[in-house]
C-alpha positions in Angstrom: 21.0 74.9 -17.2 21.9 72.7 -14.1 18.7 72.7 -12.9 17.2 71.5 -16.9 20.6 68.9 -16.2 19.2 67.8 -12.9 15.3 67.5 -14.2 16.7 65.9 -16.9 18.7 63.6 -15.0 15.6 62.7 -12.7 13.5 61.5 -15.7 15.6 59.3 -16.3 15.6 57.6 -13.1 11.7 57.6 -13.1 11.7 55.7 -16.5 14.4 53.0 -14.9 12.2 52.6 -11.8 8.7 52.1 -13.9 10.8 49.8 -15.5 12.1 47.7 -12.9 9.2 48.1 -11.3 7.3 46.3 -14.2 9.8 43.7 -14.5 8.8 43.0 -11.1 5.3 42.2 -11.9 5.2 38.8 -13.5 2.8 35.8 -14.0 2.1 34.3 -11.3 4.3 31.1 -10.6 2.3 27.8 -10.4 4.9 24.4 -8.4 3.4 20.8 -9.2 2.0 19.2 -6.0 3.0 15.9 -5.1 2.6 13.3 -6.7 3.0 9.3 -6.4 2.0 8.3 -9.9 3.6 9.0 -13.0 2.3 10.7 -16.0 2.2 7.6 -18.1 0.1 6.3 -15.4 -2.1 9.4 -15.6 -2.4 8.3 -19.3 -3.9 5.0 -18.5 -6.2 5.7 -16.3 -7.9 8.4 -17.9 -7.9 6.7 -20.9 -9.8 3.3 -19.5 -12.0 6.1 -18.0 -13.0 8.1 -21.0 -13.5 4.7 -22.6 -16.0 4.1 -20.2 -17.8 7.6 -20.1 -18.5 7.3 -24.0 -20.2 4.2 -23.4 -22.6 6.1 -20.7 -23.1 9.8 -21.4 -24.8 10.8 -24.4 -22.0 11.9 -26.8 -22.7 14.4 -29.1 -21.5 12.9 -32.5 -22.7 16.3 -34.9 -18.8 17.0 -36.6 -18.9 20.4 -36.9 -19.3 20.8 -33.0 -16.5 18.1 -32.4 -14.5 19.9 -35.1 -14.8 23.3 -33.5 -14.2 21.9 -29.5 -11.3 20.3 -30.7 -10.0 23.3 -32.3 -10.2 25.0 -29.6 -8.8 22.2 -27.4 -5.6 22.3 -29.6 -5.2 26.1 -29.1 -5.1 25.5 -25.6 -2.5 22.6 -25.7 -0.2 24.9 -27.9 -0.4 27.4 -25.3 0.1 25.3 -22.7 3.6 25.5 -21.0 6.0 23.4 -22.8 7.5 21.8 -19.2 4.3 21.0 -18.1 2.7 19.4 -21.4 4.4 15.9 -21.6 4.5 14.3 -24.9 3.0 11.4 -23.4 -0.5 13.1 -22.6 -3.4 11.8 -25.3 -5.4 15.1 -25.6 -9.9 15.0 -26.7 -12.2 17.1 -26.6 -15.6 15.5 -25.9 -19.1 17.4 -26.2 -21.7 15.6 -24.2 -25.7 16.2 -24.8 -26.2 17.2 -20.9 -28.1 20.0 -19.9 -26.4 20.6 -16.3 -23.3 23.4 -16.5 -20.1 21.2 -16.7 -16.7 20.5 -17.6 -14.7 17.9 -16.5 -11.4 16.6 -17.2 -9.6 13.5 -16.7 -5.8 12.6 -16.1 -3.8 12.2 -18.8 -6.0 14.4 -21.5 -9.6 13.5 -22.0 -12.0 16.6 -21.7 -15.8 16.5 -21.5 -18.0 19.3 -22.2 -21.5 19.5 -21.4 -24.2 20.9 -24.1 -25.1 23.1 -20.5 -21.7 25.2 -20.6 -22.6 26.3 -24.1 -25.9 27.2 -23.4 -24.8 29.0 -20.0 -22.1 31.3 -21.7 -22.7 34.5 -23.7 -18.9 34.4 -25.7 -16.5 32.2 -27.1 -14.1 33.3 -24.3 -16.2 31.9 -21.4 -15.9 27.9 -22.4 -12.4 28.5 -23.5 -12.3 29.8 -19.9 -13.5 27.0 -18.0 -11.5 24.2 -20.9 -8.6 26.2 -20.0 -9.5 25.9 -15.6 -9.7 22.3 -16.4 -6.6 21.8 -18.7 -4.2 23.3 -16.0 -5.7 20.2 -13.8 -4.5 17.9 -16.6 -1.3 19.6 -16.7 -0.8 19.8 -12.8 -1.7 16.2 -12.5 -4.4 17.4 -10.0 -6.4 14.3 -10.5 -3.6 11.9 -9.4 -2.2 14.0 -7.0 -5.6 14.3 -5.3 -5.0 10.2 -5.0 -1.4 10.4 -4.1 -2.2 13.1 -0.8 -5.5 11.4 0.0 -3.5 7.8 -0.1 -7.1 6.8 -0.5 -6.1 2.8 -0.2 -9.3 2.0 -2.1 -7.5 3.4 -5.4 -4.3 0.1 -5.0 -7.9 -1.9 -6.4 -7.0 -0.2 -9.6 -9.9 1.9 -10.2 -10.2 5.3 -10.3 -12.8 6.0 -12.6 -16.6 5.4 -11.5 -19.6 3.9 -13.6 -23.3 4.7 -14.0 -24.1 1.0 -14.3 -24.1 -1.7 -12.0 -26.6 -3.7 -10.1 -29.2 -2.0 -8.1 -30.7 -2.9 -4.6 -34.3 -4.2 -5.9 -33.6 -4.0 -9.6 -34.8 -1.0 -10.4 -32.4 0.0 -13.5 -30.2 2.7 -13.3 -29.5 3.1 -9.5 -26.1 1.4 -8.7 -26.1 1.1 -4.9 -22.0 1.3 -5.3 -22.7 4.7 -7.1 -23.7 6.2 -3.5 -23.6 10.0 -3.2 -23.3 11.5 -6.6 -20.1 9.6 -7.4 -20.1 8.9 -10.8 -17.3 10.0 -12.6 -14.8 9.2 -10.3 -15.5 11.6 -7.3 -12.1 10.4 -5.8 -10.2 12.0 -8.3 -12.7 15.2 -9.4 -13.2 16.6 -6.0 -10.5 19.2 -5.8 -9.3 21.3 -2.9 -9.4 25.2 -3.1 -5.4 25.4 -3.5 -5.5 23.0 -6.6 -8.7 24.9 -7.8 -7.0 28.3 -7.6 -3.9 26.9 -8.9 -6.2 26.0 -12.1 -7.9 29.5 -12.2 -4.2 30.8 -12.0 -2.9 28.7 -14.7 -6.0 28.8 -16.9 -5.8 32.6 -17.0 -2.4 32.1 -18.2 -3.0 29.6 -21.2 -6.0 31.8 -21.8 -3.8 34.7 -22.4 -1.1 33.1 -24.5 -3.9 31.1 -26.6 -5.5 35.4 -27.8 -8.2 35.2 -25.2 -9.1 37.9 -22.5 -8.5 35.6 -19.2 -11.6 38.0 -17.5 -14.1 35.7 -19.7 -12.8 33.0 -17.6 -14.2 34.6 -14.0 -17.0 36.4 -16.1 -18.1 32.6 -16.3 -17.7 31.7 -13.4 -20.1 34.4 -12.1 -22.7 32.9 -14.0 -22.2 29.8 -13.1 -22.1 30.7 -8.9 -25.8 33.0 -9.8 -27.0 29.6 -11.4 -26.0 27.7 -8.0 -27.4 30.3 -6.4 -31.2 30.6 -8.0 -31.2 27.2 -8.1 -30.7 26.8 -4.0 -27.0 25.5 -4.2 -28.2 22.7 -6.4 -27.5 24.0 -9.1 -24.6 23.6 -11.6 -22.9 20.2 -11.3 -19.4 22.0 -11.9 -19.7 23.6 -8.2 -19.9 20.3 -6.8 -16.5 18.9 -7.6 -15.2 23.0 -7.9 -15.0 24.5 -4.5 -14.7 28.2 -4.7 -11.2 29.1 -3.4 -13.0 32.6 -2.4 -12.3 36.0 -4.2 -12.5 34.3 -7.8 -12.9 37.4 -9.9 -10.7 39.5 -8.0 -7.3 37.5 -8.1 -8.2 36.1 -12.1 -8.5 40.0 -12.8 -5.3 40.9 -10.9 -3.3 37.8 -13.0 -5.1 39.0 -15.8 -3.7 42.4 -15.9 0.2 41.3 -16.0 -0.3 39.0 -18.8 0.4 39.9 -22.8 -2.7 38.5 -24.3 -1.6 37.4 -27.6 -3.1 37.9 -31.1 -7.0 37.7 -30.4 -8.3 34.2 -31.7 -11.2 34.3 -34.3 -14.1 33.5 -32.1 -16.6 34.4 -34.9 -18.3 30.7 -35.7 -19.2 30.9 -31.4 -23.1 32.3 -32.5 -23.0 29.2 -35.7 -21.9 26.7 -32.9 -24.3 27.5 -30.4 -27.2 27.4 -32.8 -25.9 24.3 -34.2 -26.6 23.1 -30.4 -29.8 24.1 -30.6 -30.6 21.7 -33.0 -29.8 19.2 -31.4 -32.0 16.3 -29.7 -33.2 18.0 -26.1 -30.3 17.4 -23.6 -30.8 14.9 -21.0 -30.3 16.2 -16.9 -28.1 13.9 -15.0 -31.2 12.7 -12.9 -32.4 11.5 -16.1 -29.7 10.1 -17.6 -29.2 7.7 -13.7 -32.8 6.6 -14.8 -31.7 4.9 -18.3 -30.4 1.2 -18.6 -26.4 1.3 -19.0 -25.6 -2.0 -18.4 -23.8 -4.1 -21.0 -25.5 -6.4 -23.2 -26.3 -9.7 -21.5 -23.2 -11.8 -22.9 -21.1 -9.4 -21.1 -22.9 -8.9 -17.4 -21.1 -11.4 -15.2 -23.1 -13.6 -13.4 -23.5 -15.8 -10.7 -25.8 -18.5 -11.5 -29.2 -18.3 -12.5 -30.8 -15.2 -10.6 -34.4 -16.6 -9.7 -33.2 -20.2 -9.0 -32.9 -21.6 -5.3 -29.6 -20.1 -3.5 -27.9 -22.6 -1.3 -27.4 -21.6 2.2 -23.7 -20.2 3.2 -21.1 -22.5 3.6 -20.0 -23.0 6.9 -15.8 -22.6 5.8 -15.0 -19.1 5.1 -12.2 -17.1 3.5 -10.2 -13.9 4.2 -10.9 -11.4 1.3 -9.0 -7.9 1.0 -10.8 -4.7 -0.5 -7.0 -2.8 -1.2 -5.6 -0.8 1.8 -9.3 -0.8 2.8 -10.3 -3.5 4.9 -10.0 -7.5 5.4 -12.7 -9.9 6.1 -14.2 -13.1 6.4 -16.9 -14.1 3.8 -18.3 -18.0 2.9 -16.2 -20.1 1.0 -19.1 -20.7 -1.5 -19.3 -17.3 -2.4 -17.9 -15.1 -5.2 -16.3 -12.1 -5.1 -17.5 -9.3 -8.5 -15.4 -6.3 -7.7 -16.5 -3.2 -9.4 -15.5 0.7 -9.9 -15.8 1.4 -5.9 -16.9 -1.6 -4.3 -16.9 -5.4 -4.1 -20.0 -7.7 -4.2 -19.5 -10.9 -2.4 -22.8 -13.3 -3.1 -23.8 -16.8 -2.9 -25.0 -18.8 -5.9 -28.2 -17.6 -8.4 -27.6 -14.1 -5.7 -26.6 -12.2 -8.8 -27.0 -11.6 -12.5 -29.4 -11.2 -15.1 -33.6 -11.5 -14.8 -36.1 -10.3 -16.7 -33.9 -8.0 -19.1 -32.1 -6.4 -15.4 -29.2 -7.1 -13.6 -30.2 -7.7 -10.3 -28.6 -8.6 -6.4 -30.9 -10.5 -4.4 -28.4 -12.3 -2.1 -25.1 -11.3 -0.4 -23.1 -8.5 0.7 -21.3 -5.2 -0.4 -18.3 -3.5 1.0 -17.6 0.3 -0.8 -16.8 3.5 -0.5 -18.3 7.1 -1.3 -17.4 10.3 -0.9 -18.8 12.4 2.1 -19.4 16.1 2.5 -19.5 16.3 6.0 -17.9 14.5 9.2 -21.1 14.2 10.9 -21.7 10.1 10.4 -25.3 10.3 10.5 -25.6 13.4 8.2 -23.2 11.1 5.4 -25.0 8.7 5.4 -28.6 9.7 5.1 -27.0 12.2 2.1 -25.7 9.1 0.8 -29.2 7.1 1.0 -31.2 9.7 -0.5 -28.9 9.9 -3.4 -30.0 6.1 -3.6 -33.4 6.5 -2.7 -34.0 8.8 -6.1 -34.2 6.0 -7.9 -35.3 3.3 -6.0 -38.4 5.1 -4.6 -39.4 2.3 -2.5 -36.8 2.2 -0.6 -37.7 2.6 3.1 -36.3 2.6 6.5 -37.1 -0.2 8.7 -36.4 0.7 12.2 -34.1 3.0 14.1 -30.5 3.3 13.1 -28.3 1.9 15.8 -25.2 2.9 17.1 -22.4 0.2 16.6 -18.5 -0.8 16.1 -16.8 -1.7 12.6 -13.0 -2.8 13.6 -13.2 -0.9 16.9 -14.4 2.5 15.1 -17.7 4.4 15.9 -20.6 3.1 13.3 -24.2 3.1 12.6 -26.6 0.8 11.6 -29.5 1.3 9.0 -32.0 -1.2 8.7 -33.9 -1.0 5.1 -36.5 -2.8 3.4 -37.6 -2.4 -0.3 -39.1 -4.7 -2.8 -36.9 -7.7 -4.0 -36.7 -8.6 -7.5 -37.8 -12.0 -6.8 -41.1 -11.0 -5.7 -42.3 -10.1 -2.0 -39.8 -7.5 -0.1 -35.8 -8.0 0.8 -34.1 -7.0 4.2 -31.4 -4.9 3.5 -28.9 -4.0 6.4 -26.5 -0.6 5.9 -23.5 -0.3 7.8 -21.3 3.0 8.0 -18.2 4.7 9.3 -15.7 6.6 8.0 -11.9 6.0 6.6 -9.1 7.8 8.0 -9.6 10.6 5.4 -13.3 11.0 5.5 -14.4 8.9 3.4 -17.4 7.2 3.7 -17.2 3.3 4.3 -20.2 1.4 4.0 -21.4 -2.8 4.2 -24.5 -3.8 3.2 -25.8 -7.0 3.2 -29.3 -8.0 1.3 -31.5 -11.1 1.6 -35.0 -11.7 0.8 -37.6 -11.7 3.5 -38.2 -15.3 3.2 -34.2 -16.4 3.4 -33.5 -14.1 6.1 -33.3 -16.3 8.6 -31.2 -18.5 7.1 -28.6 -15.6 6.3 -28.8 -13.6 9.7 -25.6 -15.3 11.2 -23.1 -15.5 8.0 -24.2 -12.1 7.8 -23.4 -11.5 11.9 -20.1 -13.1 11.4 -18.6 -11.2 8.2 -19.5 -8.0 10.2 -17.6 -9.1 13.0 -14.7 -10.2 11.2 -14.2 -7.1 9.3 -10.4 -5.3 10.0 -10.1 -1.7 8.5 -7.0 -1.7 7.4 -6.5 2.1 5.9 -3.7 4.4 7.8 -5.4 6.7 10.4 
């Protein structure tokens, strides 16, 4: 009897400790990173730059796919966790007609879904996945946090959301030269580290859970996307780019994923009606092709200076200090006007810019911006950064040797370029590059016809010398 007392006795204790020791095993806990701005500021600027991206992607506009992304969208927000979900936040749920693999959301709520994610995923579960990985960056503030620990100093311009349009070095439509190396889309704010990215895998997994779905779909997905990237030579899916791989993907989603409740599975079946509904569709465009197209506004609304094509008057000989943010100072003619866009700032002479012949061209001036750079080598950034400009200006060509030089007292190089000019014969286009304080690229470029160069070569000597980088090192 003692000994039936004593086994008895020792059950018991088992069952406590498999308790306890399940208690122990809990979600995995997820702290907000620092940020500067606040959410209602994350509101604004991803609304002025979903405005912007449904002017310039090709928006799917068949209901029954916008019904059924928003659905799920809305199943995700309800899952979401209620401290991390502020009222403020203006939640949509975008399909886009873009073959590449992608997802992308912006502060504050937007969400873009490419027509590629569909195609790419065998279940329901998979794009819930990867909505869910990009909701948690919504919910983290990611975006604006990305802003606050970068202090990138180009952001006090006010603009953290790139564009597709802009003018083009030569003309040749579709090419902004401020667009640089793959920015569009606002690379400042979509490039996130491996913590944050992890942090969103973690998270996702989570929401996933709560919201009836099997968080395993998520890395399932992500699987296919890294064996996309990898048969396609690491050039693969555009989601990688602005992704990073924190390492160990499936391992540590599985591991959160078996400590979580999944709740009441979600109906998943109109998934098959949805994805042949997509294949219905208009052919997707590729991103490469969608650079090519026109996206500049209607003429009314292209600001211009002067009459493109008309005589441009030689530089004044007063100048005037310009600021580009926390970025840099510098002198530039008097008779010049400054056109700040998403990432950079145009200064150019009368009739330099504007429209001719159905285009928005640059003929005359200069251009201070940044882009972002995947390496610290200088020479390496940049020539990554010309070739991604170079894909749709096929013309463009160097001229010489690059040189070795100083912007404000920091190590530099020099690109000389020639292409044709938009006013007939070919234009001198000088590149000038070196990096910010937290690797980003800075770049000057100044542009002239042939036949004006001469007339240009010191104004454009003197704004280079006058140039004070002004962001924290």
């Amino acid at each position: 009897m003692a000994t039936k007392s004593l086994s008895a006795g020792g059950a018991t204790l088992i069952v406590i400790s498999c308790l306890s020791a399940t208690a122990l095993i809990a979600q995995t806990a997820i702290k907000l990173p620092k940020n500067r701005y606040t959410p209602e500021q994350d509101v604004q600027i991803g609304r002025e730059a979903a405005a912007e991206i449904r002017q310039q992607y090709p928006i799917i506009r068949d209901e029954r796919i916008t019904r059924y992304l928003t659905r799920l969208g809305d199943r995700l927000v309800a899952a979401a966790p209620p401290e991390l979900n502020k009222p403020v936040y203006e939640y949509s749920f975008t399909p886009v007609n873009l073959k590449e693999i992608n997802a992308f959301a912006l502060p504050g709520g937007p969400m873009f879904v490419q027509r590629g994610m569909f195609t790419a995923a065998a279940t329901e579960g998979e794009v819930v996945g990867v909505m869910a990985h990009e909701l948690s960056h919504v919910l983290l503030r990611h975006g604006t946090a990305n802003a606050s620990k970068a202090q990138n100093p180009w952001l006090q311009l006010g603009q953290l959301a790139g564009q597709l349009g802009g003018a083009v070095v030569g003309g040749s439509a579709g090419a902004a030269i401020a667009q640089g190396a793959d920015f569009g889309l606002g690379t400042l704010l979509l490039r996130y580290s491996r913590d944050f990215e992890k942090q969103a895998d973690l998270l996702g997994a989570q929401i996933m859970a709560r919201a009836g779905y099997d968080p395993r779909a998520l890395a399932q997905m992500f699987e296919t996307i890294a064996r996309e990237s990898k048969s396609s030579g690491g050039g693969g899916p555009q989601w990688m780019s602005s992704h990073p791989d924190p390492g160990n993907r499936t391992l540590y989603i599985t591991r959160e994923a078996e400590v979580l409740t999944i709740a009441s599975a979600a109906d998943d079946r109109d998934f098959s009606t949805i994805k042949t509904a997509f294949a219905g569709l208009p052919a997707p465009l590729t991103m490469a092709e969608l650079a090519k197209r026109k996206t500049e506004p209607a003429d009314s609304t292209v600001q211009s200076v002067g009459t493109p094509g008309q005589p441009v008057p030689r530089p004044a000989a007063e100048y005037r200090s310009i600021n580009g943010g926390r970025v840099f100072q510098a002198d530039v003619p008097a008779n010049w006007t400054s056109l700040p866009t998403s990432n950079a700032i145009r200064i150019v002479p009368e009739n330099g810019y504007g429209q001719l012949n159905g285009q928005t061209v640059f003929s005359h001036g200069i251009e201070f911006g940044v882009a972002q750079a995947g390496t610290r080598d200088l020479r390496e950034a940049t020539m990554t950064w010309l070739k991604a400009v170079a894909q749709n200006n096929p013309q463009l060509e160097l001229a010489g040797e690059q040189q070795a030089l100083k912007i404000s007292q920091r190590s530099a190089i020099a690109t000389p370029l020639v292409n044709p000019s938009p006013l007939g014969g070919q234009e001198r286009i000088g590149l000038y590059t070196t990096f910010l304080a937290d690797g980003t690229l800075f770049y000057y470029l100044t542009i002239v016809p042939e036949k004006d160069a001469a007339n240009f070569q010191e104004t454009f000597r003197r704004i280079g010398e006058s140039i004070r980088l002004t962001d924290v090192r």
